[in-house]
mmCIF file as Biopython writes it, N, C-alpha, C and O atoms, coordinates in Angstrom:
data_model
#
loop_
_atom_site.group_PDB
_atom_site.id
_atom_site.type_symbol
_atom_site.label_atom_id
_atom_site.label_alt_id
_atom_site.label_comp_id
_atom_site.label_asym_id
_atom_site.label_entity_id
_atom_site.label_seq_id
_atom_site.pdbx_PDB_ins_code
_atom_site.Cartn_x
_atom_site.Cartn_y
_atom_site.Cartn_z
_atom_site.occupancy
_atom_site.B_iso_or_equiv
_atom_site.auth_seq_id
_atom_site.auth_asym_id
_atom_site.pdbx_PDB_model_num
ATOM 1   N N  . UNK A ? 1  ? 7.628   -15.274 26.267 1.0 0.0 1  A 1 
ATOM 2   C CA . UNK A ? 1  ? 7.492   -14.134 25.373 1.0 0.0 1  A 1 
ATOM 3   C C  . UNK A ? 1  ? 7.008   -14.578 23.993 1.0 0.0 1  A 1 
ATOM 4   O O  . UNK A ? 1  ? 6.394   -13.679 23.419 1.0 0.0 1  A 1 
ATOM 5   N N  . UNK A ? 2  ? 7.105   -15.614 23.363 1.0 0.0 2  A 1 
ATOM 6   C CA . UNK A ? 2  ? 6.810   -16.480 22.213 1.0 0.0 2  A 1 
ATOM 7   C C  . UNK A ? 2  ? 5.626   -16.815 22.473 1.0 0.0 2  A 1 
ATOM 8   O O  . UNK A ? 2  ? 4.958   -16.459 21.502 1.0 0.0 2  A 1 
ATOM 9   N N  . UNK A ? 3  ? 5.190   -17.138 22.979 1.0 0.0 3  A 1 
ATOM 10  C CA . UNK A ? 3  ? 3.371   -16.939 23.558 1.0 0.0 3  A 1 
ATOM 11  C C  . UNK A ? 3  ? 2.430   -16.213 23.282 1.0 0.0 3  A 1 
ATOM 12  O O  . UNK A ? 3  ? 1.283   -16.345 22.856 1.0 0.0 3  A 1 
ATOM 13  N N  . UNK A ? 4  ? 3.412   -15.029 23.741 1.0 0.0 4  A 1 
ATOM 14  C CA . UNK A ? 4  ? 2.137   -13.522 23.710 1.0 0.0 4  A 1 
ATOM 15  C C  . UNK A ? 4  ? 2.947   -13.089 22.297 1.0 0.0 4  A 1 
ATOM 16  O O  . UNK A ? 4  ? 2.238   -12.316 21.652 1.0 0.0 4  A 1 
ATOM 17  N N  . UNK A ? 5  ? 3.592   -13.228 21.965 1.0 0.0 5  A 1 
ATOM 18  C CA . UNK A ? 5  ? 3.840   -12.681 20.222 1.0 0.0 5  A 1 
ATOM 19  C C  . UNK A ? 5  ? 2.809   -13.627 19.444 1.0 0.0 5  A 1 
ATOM 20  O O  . UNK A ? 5  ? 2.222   -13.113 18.491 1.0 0.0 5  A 1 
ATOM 21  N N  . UNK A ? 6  ? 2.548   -14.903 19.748 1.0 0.0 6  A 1 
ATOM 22  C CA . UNK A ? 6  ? 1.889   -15.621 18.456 1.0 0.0 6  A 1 
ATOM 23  C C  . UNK A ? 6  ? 0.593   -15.091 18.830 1.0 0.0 6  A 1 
ATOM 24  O O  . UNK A ? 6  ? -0.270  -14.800 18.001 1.0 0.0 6  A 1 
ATOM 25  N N  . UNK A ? 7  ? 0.423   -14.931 20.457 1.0 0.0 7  A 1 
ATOM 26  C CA . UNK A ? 7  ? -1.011  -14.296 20.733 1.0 0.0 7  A 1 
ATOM 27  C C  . UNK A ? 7  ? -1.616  -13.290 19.670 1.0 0.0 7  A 1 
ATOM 28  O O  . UNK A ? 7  ? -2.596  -13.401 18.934 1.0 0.0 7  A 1 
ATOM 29  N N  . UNK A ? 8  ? -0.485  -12.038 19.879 1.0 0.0 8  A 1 
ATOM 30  C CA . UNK A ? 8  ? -0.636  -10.886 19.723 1.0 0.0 8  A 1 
ATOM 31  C C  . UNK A ? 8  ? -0.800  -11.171 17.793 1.0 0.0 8  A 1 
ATOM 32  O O  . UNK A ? 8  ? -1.406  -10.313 17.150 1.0 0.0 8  A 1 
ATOM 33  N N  . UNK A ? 9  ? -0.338  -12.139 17.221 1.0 0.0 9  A 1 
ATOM 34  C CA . UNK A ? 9  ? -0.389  -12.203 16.006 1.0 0.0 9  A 1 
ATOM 35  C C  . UNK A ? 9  ? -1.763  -13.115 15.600 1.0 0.0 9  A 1 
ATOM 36  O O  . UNK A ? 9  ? -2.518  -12.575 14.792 1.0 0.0 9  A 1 
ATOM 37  N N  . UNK A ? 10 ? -2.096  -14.296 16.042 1.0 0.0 10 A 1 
ATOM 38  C CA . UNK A ? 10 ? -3.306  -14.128 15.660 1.0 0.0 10 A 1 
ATOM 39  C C  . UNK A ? 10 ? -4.666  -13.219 15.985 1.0 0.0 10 A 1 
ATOM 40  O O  . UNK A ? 10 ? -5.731  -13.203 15.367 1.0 0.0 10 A 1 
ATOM 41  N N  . UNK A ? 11 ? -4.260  -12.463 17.174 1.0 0.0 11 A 1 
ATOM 42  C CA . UNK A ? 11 ? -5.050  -11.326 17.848 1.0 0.0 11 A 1 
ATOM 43  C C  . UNK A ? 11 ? -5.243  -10.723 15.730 1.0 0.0 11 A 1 
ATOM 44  O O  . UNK A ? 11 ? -5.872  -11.069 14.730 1.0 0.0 11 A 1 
ATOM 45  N N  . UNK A ? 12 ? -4.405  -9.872  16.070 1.0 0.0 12 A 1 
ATOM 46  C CA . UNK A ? 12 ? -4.365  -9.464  14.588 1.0 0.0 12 A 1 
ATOM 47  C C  . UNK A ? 12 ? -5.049  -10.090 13.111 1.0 0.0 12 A 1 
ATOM 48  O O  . UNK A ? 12 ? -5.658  -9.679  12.123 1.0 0.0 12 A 1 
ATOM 49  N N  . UNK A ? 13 ? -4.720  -10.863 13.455 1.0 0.0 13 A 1 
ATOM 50  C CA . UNK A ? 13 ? -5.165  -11.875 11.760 1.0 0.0 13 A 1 
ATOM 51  C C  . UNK A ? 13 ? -6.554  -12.052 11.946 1.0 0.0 13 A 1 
ATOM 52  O O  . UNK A ? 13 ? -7.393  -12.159 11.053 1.0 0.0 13 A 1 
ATOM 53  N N  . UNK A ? 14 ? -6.714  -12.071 12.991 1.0 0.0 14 A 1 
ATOM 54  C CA . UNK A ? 14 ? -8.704  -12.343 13.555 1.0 0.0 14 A 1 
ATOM 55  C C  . UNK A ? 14 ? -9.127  -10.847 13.196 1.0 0.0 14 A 1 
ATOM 56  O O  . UNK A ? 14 ? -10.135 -10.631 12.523 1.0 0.0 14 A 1 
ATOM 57  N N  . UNK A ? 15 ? -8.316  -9.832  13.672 1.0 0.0 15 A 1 
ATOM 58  C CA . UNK A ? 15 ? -9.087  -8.616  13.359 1.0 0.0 15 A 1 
ATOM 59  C C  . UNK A ? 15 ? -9.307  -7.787  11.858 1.0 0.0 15 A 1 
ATOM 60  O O  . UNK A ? 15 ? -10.120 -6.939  11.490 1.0 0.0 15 A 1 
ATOM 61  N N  . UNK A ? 16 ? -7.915  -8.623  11.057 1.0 0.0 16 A 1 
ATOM 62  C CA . UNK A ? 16 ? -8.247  -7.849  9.887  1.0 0.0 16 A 1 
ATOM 63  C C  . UNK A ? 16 ? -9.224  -9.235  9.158  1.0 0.0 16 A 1 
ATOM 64  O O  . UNK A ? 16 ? -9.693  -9.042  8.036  1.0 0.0 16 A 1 
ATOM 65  N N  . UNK A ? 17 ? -9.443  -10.391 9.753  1.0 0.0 17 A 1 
ATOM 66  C CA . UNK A ? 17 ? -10.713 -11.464 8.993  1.0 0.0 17 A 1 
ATOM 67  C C  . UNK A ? 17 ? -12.088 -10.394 9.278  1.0 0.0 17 A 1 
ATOM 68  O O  . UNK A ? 17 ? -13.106 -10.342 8.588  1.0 0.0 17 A 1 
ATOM 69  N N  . UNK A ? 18 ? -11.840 -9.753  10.242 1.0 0.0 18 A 1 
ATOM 70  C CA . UNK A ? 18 ? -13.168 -9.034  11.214 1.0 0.0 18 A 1 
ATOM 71  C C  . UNK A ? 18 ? -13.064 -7.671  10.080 1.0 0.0 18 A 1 
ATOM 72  O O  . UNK A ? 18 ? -14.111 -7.331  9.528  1.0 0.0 18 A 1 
ATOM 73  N N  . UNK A ? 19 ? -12.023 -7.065  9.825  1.0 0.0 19 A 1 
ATOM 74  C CA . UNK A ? 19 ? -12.417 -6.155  8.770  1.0 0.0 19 A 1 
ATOM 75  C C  . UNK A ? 19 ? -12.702 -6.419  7.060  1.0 0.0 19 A 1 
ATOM 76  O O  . UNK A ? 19 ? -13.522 -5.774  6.406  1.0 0.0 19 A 1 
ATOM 77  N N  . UNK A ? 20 ? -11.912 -7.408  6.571  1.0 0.0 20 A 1 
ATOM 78  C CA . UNK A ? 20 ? -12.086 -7.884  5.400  1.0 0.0 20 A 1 
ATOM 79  C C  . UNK A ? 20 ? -13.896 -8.062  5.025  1.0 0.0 20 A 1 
ATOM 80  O O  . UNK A ? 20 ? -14.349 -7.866  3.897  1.0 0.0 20 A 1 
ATOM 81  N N  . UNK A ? 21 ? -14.786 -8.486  6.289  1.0 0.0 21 A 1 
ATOM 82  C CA . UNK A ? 21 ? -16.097 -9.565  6.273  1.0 0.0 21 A 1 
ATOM 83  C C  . UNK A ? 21 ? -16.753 -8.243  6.368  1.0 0.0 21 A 1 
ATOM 84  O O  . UNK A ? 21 ? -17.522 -8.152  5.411  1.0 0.0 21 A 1 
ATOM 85  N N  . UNK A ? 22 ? -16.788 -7.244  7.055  1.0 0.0 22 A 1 
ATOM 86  C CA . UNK A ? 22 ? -16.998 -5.726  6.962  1.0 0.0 22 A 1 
ATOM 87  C C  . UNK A ? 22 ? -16.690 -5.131  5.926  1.0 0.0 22 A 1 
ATOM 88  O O  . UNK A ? 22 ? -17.762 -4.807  5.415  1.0 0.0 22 A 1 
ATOM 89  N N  . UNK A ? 23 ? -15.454 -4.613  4.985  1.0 0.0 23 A 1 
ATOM 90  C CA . UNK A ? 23 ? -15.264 -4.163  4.163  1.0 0.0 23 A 1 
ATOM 91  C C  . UNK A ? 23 ? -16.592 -4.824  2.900  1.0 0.0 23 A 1 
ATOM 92  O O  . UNK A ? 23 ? -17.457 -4.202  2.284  1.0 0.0 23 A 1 
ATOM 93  N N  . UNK A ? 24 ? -16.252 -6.270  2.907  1.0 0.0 24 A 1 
ATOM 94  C CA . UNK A ? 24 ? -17.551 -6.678  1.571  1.0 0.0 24 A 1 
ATOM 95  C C  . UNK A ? 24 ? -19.072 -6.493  1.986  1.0 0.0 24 A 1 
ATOM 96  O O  . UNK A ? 24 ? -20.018 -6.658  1.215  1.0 0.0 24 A 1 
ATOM 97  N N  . UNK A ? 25 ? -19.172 -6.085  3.466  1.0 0.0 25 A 1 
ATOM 98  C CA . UNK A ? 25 ? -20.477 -5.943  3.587  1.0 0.0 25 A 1 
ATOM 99  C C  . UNK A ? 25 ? -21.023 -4.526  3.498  1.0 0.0 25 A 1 
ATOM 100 O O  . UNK A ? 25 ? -22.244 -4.442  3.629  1.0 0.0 25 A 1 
ATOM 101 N N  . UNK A ? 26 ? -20.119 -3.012  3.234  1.0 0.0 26 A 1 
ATOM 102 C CA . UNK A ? 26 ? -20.547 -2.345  3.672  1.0 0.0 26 A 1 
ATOM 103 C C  . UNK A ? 26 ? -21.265 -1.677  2.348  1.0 0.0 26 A 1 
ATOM 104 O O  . UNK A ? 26 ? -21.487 -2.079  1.206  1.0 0.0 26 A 1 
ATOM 105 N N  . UNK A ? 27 ? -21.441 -0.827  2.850  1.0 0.0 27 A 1 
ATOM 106 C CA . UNK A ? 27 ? -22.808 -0.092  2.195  1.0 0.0 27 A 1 
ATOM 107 C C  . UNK A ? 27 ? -22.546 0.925   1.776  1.0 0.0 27 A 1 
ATOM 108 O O  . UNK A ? 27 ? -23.427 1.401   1.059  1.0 0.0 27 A 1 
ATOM 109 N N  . UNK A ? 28 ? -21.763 1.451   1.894  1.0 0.0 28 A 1 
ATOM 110 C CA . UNK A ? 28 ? -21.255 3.004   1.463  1.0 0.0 28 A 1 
ATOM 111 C C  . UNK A ? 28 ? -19.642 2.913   1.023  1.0 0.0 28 A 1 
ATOM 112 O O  . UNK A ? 28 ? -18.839 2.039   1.349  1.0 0.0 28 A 1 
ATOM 113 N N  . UNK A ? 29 ? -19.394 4.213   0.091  1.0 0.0 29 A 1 
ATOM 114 C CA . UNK A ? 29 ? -18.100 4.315   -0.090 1.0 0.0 29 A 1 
ATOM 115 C C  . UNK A ? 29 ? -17.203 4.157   1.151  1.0 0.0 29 A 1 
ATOM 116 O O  . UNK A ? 29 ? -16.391 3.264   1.394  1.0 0.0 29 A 1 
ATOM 117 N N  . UNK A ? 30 ? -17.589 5.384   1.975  1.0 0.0 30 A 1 
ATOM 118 C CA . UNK A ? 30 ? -16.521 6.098   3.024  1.0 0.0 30 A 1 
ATOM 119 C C  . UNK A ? 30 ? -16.425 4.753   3.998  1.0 0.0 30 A 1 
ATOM 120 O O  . UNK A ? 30 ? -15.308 4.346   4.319  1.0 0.0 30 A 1 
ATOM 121 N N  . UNK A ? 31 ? -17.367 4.219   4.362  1.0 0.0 31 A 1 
ATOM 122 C CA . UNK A ? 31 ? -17.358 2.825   4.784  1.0 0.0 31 A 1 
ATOM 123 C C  . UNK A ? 31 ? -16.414 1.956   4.556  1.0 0.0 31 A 1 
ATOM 124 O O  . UNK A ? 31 ? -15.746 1.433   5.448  1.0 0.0 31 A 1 
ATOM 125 N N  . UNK A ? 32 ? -16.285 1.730   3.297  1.0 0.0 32 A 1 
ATOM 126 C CA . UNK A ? 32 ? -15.264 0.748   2.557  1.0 0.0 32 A 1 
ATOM 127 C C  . UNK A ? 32 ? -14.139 1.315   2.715  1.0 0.0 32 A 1 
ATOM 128 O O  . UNK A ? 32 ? -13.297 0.578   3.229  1.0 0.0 32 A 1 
ATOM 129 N N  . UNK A ? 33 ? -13.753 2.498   2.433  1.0 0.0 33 A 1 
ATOM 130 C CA . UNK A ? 33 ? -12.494 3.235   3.062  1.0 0.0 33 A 1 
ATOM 131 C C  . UNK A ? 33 ? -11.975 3.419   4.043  1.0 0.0 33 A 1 
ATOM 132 O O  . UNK A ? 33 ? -10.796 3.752   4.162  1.0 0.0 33 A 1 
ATOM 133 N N  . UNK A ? 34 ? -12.790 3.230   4.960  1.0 0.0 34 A 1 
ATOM 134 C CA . UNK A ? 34 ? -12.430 3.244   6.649  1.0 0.0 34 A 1 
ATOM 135 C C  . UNK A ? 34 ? -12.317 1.718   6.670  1.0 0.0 34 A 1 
ATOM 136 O O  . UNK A ? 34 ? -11.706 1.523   7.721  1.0 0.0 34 A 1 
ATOM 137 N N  . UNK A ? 35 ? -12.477 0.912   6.296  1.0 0.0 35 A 1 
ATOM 138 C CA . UNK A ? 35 ? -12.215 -0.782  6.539  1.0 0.0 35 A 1 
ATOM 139 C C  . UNK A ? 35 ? -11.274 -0.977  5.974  1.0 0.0 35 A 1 
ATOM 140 O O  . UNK A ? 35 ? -10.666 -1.885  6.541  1.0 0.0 35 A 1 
ATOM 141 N N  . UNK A ? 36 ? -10.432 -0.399  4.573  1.0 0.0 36 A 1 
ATOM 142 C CA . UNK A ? 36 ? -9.893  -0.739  3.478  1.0 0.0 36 A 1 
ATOM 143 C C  . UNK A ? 36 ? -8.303  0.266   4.864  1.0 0.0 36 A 1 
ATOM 144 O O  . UNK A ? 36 ? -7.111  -0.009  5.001  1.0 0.0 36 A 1 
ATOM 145 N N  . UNK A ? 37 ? -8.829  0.924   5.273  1.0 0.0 37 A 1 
ATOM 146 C CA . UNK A ? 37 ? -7.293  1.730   5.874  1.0 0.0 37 A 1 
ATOM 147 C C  . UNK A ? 37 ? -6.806  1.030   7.434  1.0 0.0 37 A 1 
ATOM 148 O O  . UNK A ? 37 ? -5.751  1.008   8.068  1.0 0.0 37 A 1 
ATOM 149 N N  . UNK A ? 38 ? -8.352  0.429   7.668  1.0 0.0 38 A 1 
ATOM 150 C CA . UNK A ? 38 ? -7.843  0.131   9.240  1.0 0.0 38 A 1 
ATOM 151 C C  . UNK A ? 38 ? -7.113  -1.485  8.331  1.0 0.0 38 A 1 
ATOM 152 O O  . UNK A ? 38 ? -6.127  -1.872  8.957  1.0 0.0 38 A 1 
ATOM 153 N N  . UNK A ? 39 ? -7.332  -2.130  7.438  1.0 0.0 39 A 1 
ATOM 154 C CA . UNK A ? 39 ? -6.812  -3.267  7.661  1.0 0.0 39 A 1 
ATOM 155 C C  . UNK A ? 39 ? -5.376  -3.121  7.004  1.0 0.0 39 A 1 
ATOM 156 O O  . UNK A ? 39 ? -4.575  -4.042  7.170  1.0 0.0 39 A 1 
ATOM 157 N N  . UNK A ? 40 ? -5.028  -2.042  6.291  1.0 0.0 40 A 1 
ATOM 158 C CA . UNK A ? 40 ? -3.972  -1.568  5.843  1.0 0.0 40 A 1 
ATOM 159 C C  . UNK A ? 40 ? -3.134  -1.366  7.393  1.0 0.0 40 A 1 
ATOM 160 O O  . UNK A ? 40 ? -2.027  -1.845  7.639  1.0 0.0 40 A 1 
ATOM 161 N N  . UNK A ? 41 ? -3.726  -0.777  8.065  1.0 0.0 41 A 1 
ATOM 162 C CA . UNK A ? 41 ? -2.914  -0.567  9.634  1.0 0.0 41 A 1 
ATOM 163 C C  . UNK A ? 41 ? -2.758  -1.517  10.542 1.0 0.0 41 A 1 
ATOM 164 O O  . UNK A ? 41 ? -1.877  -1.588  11.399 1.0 0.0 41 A 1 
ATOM 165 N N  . UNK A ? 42 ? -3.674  -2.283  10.326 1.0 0.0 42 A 1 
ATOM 166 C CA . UNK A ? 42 ? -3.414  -3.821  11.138 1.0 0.0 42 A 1 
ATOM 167 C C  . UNK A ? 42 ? -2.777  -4.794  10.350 1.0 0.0 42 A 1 
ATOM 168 O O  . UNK A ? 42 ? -2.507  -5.908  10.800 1.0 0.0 42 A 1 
ATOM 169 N N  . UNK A ? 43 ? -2.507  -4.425  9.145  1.0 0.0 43 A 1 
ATOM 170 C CA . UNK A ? 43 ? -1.591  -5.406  8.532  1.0 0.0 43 A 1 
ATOM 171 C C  . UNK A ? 43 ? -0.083  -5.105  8.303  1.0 0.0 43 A 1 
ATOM 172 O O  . UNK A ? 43 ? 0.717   -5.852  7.740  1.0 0.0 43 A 1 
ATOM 173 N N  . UNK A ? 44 ? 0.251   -3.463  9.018  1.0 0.0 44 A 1 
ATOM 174 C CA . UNK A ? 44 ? 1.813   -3.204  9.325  1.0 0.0 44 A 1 
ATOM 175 C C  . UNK A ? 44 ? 2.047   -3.540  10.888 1.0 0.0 44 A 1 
ATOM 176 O O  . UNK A ? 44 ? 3.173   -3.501  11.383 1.0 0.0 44 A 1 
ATOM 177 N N  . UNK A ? 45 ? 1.203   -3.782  11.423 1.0 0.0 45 A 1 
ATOM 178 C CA . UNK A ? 45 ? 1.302   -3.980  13.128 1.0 0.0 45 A 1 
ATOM 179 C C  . UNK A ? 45 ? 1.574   -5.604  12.975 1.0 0.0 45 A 1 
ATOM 180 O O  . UNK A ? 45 ? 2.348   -6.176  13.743 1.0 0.0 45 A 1 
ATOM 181 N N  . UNK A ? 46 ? 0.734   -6.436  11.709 1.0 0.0 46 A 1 
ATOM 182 C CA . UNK A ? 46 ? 1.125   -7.437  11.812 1.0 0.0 46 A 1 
ATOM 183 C C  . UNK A ? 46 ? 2.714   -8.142  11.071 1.0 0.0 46 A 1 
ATOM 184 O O  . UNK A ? 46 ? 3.330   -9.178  11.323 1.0 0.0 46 A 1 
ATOM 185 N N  . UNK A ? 47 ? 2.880   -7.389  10.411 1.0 0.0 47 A 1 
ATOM 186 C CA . UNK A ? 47 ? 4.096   -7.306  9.725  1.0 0.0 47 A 1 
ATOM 187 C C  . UNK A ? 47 ? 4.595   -7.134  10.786 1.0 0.0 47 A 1 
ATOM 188 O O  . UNK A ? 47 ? 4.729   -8.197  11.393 1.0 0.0 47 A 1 
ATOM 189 N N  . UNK A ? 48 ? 5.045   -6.017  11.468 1.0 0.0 48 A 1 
ATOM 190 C CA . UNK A ? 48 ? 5.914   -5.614  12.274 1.0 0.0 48 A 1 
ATOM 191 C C  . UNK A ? 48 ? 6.478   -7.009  13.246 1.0 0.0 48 A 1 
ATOM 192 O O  . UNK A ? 48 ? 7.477   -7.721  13.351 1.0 0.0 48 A 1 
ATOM 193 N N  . UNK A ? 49 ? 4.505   -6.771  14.118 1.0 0.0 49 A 1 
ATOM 194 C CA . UNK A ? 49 ? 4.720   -8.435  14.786 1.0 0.0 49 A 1 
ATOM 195 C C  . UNK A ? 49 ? 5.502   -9.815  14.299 1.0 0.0 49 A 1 
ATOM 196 O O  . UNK A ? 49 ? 5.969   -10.466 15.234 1.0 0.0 49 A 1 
ATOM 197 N N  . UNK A ? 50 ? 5.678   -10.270 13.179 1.0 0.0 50 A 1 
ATOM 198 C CA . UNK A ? 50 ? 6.117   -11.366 12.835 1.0 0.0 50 A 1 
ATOM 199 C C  . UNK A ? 50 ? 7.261   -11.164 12.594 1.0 0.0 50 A 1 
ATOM 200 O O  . UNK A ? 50 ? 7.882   -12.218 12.456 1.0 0.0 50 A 1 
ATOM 201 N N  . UNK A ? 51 ? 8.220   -9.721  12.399 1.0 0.0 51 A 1 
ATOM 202 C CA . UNK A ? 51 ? 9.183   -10.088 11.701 1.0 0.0 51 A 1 
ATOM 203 C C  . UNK A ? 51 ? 10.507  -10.558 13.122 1.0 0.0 51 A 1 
ATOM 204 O O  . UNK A ? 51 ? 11.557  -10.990 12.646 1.0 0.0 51 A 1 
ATOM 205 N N  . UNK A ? 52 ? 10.480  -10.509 14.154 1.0 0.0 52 A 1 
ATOM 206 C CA . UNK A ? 52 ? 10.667  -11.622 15.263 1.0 0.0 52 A 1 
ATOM 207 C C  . UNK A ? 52 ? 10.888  -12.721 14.802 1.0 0.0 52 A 1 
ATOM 208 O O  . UNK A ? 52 ? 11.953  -13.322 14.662 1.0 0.0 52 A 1 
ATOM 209 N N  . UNK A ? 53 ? 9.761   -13.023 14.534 1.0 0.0 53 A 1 
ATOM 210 C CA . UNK A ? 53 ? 9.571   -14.581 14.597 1.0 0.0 53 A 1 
ATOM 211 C C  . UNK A ? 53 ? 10.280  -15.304 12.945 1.0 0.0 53 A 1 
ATOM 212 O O  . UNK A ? 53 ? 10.720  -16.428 12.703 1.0 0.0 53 A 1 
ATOM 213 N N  . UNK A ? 54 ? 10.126  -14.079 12.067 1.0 0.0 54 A 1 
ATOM 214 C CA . UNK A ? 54 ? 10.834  -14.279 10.791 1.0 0.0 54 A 1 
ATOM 215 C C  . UNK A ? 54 ? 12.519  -14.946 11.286 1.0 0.0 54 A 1 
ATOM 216 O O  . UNK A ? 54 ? 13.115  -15.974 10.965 1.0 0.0 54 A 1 
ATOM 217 N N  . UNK A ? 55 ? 12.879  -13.757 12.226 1.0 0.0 55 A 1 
ATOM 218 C CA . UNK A ? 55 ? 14.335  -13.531 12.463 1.0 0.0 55 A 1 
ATOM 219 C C  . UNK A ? 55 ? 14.945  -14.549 13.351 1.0 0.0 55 A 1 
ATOM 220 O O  . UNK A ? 55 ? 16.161  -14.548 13.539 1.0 0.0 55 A 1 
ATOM 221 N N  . UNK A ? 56 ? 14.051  -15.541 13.985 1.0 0.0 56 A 1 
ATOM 222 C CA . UNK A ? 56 ? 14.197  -16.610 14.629 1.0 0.0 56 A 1 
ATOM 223 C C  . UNK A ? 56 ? 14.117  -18.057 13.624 1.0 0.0 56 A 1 
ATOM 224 O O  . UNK A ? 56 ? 14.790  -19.087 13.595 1.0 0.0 56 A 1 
ATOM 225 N N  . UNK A ? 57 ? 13.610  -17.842 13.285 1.0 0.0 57 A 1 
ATOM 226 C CA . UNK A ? 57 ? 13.276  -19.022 12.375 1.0 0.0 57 A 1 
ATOM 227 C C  . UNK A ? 57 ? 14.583  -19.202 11.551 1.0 0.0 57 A 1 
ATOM 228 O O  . UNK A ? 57 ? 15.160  -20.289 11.517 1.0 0.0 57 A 1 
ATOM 229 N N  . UNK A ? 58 ? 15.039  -18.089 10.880 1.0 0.0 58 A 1 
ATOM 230 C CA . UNK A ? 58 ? 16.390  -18.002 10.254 1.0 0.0 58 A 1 
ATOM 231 C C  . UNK A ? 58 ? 17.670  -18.641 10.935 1.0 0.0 58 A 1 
ATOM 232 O O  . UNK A ? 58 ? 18.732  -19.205 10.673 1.0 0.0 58 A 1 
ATOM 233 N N  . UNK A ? 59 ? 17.039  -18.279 11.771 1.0 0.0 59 A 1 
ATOM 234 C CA . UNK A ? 59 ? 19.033  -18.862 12.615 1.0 0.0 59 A 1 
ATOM 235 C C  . UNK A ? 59 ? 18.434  -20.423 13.553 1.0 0.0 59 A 1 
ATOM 236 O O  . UNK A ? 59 ? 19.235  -21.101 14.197 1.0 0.0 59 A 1 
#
């Protein structure tokens, strides 16, 4: 299960590198806003994801 969590967490960290490199490239406002919210949303999925691994590390 520690496997597919670190999976599932760099899954994540790759996708908001994939929106960050998008966000500076885009071309339009609404553009930048739709990159600027999805990485806001992939960065509570990644929160979420780690805090597991937070709670392990502790003990």
């Amino acid at each position: 299960m520690i496997d597919l969590q670190m999976t599932l967490i760099r899954g994540s960290e790759k996708i908001i590198d994939q929106y960050q490199y998008l966000l500076a490239t885009a071309t339009s406002e609404r553009e930048r806003e739709r990159f600027r919210q999805r990485i806001n949303e992939e960065q509570l999925l990644l929160d979420k994801r780690r805090q597991p691994e937070q709670s392990a590390r502790a003990t």
